[in-house]
C-alpha positions in Angstrom: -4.1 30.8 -18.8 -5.9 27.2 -18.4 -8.5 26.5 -16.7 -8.1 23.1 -13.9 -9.8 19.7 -15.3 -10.5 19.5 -11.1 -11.9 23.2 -9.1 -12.0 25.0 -12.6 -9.9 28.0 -11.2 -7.7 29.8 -13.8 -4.3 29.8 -13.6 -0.5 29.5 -15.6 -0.1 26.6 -17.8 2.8 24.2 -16.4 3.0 20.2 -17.4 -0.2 19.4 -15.6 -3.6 19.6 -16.6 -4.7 20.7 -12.9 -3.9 23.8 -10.9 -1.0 23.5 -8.3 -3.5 23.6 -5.4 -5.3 20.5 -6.8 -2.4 18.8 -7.7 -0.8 19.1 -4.0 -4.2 17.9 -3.1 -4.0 15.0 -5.8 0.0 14.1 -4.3 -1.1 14.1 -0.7 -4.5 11.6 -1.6 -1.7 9.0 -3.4 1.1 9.2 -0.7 -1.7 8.1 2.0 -2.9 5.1 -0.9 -2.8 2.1 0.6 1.0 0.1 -0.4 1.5 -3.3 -0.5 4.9 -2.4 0.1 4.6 -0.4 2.7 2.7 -3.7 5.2 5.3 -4.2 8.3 6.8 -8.0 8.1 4.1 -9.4 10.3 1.4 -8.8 7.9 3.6 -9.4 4.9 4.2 -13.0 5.8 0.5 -13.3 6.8 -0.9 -12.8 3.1 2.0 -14.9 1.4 0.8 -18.0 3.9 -1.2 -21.2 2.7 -3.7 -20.5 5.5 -4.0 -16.8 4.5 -5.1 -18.0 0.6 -7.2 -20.6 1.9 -9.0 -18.6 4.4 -9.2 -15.6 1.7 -11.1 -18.3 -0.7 -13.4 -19.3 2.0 -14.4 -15.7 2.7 -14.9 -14.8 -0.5 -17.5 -17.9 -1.2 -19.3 -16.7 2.4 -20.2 -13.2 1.1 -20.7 -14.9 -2.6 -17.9 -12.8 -4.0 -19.9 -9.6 -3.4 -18.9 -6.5 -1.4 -20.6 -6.3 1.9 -20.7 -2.5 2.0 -22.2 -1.9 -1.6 -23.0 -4.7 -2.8 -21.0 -5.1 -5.9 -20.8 -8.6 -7.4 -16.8 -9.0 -7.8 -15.5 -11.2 -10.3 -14.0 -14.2 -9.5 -10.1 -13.0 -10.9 -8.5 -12.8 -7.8 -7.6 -9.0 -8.2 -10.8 -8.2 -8.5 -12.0 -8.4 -4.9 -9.9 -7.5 -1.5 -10.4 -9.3 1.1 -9.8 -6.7 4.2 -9.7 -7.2 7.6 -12.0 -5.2 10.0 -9.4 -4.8 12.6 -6.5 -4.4 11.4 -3.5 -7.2 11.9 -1.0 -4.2 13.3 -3.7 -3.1 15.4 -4.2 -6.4 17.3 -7.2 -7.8 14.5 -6.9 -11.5 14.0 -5.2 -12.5 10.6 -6.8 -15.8 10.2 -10.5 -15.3 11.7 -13.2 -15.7 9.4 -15.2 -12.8 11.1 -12.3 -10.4 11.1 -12.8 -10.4 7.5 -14.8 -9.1 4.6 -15.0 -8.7 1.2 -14.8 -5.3 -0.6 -14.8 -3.9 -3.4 -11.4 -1.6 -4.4 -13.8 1.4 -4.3 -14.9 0.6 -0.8 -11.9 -1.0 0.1 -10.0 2.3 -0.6 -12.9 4.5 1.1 -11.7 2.2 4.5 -8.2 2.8 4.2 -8.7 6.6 3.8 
C-alpha cells in the first residue's frame, strides 16, 4: 500500500505516485488548461499580427510589466507575462483595445481561464 503525495488516502501501488481518484482529478484540471492550439482561427491570426505585438508591448509598459490582479513584477522575457484579454475575442471582446487588456501573471492568468 502507498499512501497519495495529494489527499493522503491509502491505496494499491500502480505507476503513479497519486491515488486514482486524484489522478482523474489531476487529468480533468490539464484537459481544461488553457491550449494555444486549441484558439479558433480568428484569434490565432490575431496574436501572430504586427498590431497584436505592438499593442501587447504597449500594455505591458501601461501596467509596468506587473500583474494587475497580484501584483507581481513580471520580467521583461516575453514568456514571462500574458497579456489576456478581459473579454474574450470569441466572445465578442475587442482584440486590439488597450482596455480590453491586462497583464497577468501565468498563476493569475491560469486562475481566469479556470
Amino acid at each position: 500500500m502507498a499512501m497519495c503525495s495529494r489527499c493522503g488516502n491509502k491505496w494499491k501501488m500502480s505507476d503513479y505516485n497519486t491515488c486514482p481518484v486524484c489522478k482523474e482529478k489531476r487529468d480533468k484540471q490539464r484537459e481544461k488548461a488553457y491550449n494555444v492550439t486549441q484558439r479558433n482561427k480568428s484569434s490565432s491570426e490575431v496574436y501572430q499580427s504586427t498590431r497584436w505585438r505592438k499593442l501587447r508591448k504597449e500594455v505591458l509598459l501601461r501596467d509596468l510589466f506587473a500583474c494587475v490582479k497580484c501584483g507581481k513584477i513580471v520580467n521583461v522575457k516575453p514568456r514571462d507575462h500574458v497579456v489576456h484579454h478581459k473579454i474574450a475575442i470569441i466572445d465578442g471582446g475587442k482584440p486590439f483595445c488597450m482596455d480590453n487588456t491586462e497583464t497577468l501573471c501565468h498563476l493569475c492568468h491560469n486562475r481566469e481561464h479556470h
